[in-house]
C-alpha positions as CSV (number, residue, x, y, z in Angstrom):
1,X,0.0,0.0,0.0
2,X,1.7,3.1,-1.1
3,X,1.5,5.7,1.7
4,X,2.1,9.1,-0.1
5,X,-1.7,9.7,-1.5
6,X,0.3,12.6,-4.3
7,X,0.7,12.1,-7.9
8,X,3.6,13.5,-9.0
9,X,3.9,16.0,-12.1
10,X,4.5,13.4,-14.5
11,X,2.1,11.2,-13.1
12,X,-0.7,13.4,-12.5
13,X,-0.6,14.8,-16.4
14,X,-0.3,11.3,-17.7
15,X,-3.7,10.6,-15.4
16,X,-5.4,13.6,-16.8
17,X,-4.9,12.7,-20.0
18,X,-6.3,9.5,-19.7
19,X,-9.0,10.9,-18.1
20,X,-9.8,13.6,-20.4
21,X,-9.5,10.8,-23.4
22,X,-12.1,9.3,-21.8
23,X,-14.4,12.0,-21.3
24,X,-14.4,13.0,-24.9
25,X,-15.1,9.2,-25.8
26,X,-18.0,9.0,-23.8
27,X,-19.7,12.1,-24.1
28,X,-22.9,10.5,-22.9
29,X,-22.0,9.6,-19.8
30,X,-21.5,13.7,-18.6
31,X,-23.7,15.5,-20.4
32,X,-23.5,19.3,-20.1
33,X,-20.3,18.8,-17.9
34,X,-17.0,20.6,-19.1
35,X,-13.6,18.6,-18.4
36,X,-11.5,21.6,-17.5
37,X,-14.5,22.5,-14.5
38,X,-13.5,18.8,-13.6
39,X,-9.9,19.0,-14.0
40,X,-9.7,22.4,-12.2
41,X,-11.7,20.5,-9.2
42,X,-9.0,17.7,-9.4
43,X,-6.2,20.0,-9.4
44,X,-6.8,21.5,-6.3
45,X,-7.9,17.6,-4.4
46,X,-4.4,15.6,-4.8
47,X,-5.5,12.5,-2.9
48,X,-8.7,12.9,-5.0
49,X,-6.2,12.4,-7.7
50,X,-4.5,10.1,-6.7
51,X,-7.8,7.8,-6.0
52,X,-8.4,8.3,-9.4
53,X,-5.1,7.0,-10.1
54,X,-5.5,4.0,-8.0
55,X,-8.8,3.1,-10.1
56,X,-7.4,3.5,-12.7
57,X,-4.5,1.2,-12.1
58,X,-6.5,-1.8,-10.9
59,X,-8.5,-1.9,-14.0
60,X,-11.6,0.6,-13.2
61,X,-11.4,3.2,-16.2
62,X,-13.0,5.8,-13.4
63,X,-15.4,8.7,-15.5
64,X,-17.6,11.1,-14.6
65,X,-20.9,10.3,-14.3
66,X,-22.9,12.8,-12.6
67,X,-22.5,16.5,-10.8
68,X,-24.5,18.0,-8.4
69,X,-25.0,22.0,-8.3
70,X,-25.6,22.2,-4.8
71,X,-22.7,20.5,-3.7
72,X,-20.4,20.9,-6.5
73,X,-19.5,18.0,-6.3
74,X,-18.3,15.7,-9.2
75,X,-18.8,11.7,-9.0
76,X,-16.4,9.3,-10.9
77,X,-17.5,5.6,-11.4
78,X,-15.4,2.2,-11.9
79,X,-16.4,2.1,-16.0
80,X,-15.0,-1.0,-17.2
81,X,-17.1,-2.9,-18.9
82,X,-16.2,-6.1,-17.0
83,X,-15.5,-5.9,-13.1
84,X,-12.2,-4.1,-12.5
85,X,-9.3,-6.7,-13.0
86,X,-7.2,-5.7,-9.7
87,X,-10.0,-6.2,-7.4
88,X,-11.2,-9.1,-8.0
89,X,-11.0,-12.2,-5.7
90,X,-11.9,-10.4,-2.5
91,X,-14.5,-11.4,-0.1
92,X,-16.7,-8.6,0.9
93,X,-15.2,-7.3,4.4
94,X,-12.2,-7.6,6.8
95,X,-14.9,-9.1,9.2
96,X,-15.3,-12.3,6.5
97,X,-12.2,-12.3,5.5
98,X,-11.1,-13.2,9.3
99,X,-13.7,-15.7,9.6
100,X,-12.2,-18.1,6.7
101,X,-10.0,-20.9,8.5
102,X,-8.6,-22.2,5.2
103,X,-8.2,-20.8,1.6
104,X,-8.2,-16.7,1.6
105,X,-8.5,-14.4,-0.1
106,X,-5.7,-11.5,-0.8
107,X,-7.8,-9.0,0.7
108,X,-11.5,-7.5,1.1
109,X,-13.3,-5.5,-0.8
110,X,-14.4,-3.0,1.5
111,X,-10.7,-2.8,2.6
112,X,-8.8,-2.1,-0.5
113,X,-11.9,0.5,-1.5
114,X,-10.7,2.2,2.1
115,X,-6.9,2.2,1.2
116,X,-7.7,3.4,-2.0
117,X,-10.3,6.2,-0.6
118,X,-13.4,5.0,-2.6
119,X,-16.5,3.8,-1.7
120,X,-18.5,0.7,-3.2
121,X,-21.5,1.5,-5.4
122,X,-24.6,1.1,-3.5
123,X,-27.7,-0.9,-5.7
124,X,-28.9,2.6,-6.6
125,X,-25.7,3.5,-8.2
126,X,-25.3,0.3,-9.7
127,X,-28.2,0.4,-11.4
128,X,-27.7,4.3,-12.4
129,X,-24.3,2.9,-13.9
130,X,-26.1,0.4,-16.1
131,X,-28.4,3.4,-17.5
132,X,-24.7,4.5,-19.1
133,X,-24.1,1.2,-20.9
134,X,-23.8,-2.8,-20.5
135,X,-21.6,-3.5,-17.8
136,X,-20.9,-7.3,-15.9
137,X,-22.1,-9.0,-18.8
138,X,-19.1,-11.7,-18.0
139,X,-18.5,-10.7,-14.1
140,X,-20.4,-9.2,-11.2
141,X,-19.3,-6.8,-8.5
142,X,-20.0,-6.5,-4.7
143,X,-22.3,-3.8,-4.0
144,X,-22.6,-2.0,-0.4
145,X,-24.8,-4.6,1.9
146,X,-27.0,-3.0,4.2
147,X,-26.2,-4.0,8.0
148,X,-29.3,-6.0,8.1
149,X,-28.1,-8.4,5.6
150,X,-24.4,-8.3,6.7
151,X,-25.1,-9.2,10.6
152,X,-26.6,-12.0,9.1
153,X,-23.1,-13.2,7.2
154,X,-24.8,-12.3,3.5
155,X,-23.6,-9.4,1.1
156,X,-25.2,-7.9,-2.0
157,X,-23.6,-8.5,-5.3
158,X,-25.1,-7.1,-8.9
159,X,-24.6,-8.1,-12.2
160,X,-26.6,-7.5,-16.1
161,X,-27.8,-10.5,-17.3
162,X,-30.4,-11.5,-20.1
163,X,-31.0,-7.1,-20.3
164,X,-32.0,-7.3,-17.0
165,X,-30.0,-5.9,-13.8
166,X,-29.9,-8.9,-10.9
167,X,-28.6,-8.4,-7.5
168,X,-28.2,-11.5,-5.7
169,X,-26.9,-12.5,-2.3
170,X,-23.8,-15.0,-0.9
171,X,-21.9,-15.1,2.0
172,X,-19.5,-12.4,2.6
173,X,-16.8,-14.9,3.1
174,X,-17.1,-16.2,-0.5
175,X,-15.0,-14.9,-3.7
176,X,-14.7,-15.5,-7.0
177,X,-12.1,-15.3,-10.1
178,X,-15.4,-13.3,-11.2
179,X,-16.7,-11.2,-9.5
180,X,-15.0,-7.6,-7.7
181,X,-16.0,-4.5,-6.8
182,X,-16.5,-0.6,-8.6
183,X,-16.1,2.1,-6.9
184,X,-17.6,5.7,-6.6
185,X,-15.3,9.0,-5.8
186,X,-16.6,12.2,-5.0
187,X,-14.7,15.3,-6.1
């Protein structure tokens, strides 16, 4: 886990212009949002940045997907069109992953969404993601699991199936080749 949450120069320019890339490519995604009001907002939030950079380097392809006036807030998404690559095998939290005995997993996915300073999408924004395009169509990604269900052992997954959104349950413990975790960052 790196501890110095700055880009530097070099890194931060290379960032924004994979970032900007993908803005232009997926116009629909922000509409009436302008990338240098969204780079200007990055540029003064380094260890926003350097969240960014992090999704980016486990496989997320973070874009902008909404803003809000009132806040002024801008909110990136994981938009890879399969679950990101460098987060998947995890079980769902540090509590499951210390109840396996045998066989686990690298991490959690609540924990490396901590050390990376992003959250996991709830089922809202899941399903606000798949408005954007068709996402999980091969994987499936842990979702945040209300405490009901996760005092129970269970945790919420989604994935898009047959042109339909499903979110299903299994126990936190469990992890697959398949299945990870996207992430939302506020800026």
């Amino acid at each position: 886990m790196k501890t110095n949450k700055k880009l530097s120069a070099a890194a931060a320019e290379k960032l924004f212009d994979i970032l900007e890339t993908r803005f232009e490519q997926y116009k629909n995604r922000h509409k009436g949002i302008k990338w240098q009001d969204v780079r200007t907002k990055l540029e003064s939030q380094p260890a926003k940045l350097w969240s960014l950079s992090e999704m980016e380097r486990t496989g997320g392809e973070p874009d902008v997907v909404t803003y809000n006036k009132k806040t002024d807030t801008y909110t990136f998404f994981d938009c890879a069109t399969e679950s990101p690559k460098g987060r998947r095998n995890f079980c769902y939290d540090r509590a499951a992953l210390d109840s396996r005995k045998e066989h686990k997993p690298e991490n959690s996915a609540i924990d490396v969404a901590t050390e990376m300073g992003i959250e996991l999408l709830t089922e809202e924004q899941y399903r606000f993601l798949q408005t954007l395009g068709n996402f999980d169509t091969k994987t499936s990604s842990w979702i945040q699991t209300p405490a009901s269900i996760r005092k129970l052992g269970g945790a919420l997954f989604c994935d898009f199936r047959y042109d339909h959104i499903f979110t299903y349950h299994n126990g936190a413990s469990s992890y697959y080749a398949v299945r990870g975790f996207r992430g939302a960052l506020n800026v």
